[in-house]
PLY file of the C-alpha trace (Angstrom):
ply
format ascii 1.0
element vertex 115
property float x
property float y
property float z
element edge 114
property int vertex1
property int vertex2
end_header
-40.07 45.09 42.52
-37.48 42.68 41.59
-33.84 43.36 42.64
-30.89 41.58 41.38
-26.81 41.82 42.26
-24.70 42.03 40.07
-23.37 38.47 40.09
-26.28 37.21 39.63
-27.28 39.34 36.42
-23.27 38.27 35.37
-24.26 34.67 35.95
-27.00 34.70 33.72
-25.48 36.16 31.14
-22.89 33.45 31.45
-25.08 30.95 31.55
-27.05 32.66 28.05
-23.89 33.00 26.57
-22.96 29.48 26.98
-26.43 28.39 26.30
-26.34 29.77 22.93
-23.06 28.25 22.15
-24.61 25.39 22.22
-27.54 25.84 20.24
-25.06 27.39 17.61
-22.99 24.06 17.67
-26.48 21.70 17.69
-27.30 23.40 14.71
-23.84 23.36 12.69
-23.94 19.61 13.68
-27.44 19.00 12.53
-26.30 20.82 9.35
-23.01 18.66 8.97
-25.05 15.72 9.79
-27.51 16.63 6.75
-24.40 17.07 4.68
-22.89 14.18 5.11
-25.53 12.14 3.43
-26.70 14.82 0.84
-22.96 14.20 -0.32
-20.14 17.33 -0.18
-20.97 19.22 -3.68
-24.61 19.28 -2.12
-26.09 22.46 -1.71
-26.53 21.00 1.98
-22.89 20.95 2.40
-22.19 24.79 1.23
-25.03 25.48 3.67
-23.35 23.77 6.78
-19.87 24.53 5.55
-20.47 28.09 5.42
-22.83 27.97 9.10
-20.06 26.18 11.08
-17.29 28.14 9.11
-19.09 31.55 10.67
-20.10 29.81 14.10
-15.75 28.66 14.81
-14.81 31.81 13.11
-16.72 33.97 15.51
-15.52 31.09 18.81
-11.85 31.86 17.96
-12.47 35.64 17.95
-14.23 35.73 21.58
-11.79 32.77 22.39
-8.48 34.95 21.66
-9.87 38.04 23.14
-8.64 38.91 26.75
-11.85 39.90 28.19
-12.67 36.08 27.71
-12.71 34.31 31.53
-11.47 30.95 30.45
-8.04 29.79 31.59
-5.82 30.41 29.00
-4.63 27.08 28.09
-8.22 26.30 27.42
-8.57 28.97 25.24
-5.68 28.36 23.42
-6.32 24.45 23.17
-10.58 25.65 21.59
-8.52 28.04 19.49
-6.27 25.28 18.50
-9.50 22.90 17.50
-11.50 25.65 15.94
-8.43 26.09 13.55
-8.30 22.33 13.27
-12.30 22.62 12.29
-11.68 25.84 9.57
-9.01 23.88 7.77
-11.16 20.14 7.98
-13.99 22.46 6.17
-11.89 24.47 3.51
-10.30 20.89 2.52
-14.20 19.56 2.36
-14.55 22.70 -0.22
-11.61 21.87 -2.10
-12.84 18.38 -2.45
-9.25 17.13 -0.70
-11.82 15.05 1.26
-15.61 14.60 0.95
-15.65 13.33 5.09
-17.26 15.44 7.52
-17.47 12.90 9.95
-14.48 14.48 12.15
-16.11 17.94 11.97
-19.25 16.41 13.53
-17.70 14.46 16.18
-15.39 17.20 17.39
-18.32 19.75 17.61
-20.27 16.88 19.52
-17.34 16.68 22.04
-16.94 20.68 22.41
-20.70 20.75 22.88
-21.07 18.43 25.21
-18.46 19.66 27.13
-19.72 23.50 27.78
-21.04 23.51 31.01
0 1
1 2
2 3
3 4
4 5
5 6
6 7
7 8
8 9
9 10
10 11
11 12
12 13
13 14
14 15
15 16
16 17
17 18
18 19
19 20
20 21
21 22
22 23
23 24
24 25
25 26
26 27
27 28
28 29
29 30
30 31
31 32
32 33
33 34
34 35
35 36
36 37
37 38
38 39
39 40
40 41
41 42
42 43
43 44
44 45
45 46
46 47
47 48
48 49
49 50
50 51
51 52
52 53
53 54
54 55
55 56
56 57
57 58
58 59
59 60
60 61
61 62
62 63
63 64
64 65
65 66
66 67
67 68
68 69
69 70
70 71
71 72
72 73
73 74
74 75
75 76
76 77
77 78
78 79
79 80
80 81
81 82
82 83
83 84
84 85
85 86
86 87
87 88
88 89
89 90
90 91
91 92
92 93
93 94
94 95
95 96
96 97
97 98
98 99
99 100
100 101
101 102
102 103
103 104
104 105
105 106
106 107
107 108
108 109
109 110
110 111
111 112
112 113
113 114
């Protein structure tokens, strides 16, 4: 029989958690990336505009909550980007811009960088 502590169940789950944040993001990248050359009135685009619009809407939600374990001013620096991302994407809608180049390079970054 198999017997784990508590920390170590809590560990895992960490490591899940974060381990699914990152597929999320690899995904709304390869989406953005796909949208990007389709062009951003492709169906493509409304497809990775609405999956990375869910994906940083959801982020900012566990992000602001204060059962989250991140230091604060790391939370509210992600919150600040995700809101950076959500605004980058409604102006790609809008057709202010047609560049999602920024969205896919900052979601590289904040990838990369969950450890």
């Amino acid at each position: 029989m198999y017997q784990y502590s508590y920390a170590d169940i809590q560990t895992d789950s960490a490591a899940d958690a974060k381990d699914r944040e990152r597929q999320l993001l690899t995904r709304s990248i390869d989406l953005l990336t796909t949208a990007a050359t389709s062009g951003a009135n492709s169906l493509q685009a409304v497809e990775a505009l609405h999956f990375t619009n869910r994906v940083w809407s959801v982020l900012i939600e566990d992000l602001g909550s204060p059962d989250n374990a991140l230091p604060k001013e790391l939370r509210a620096n992600l919150i600040s980007i995700g809101l950076w991302l959500l605004r980058e994407i409604e102006d790609i809608r809008q057709g202010r811009t047609d560049n999602f180049d920024g969205l896919i390079e900052v979601s590289q970054i904040i990838r990369d960088g969950i450890q």
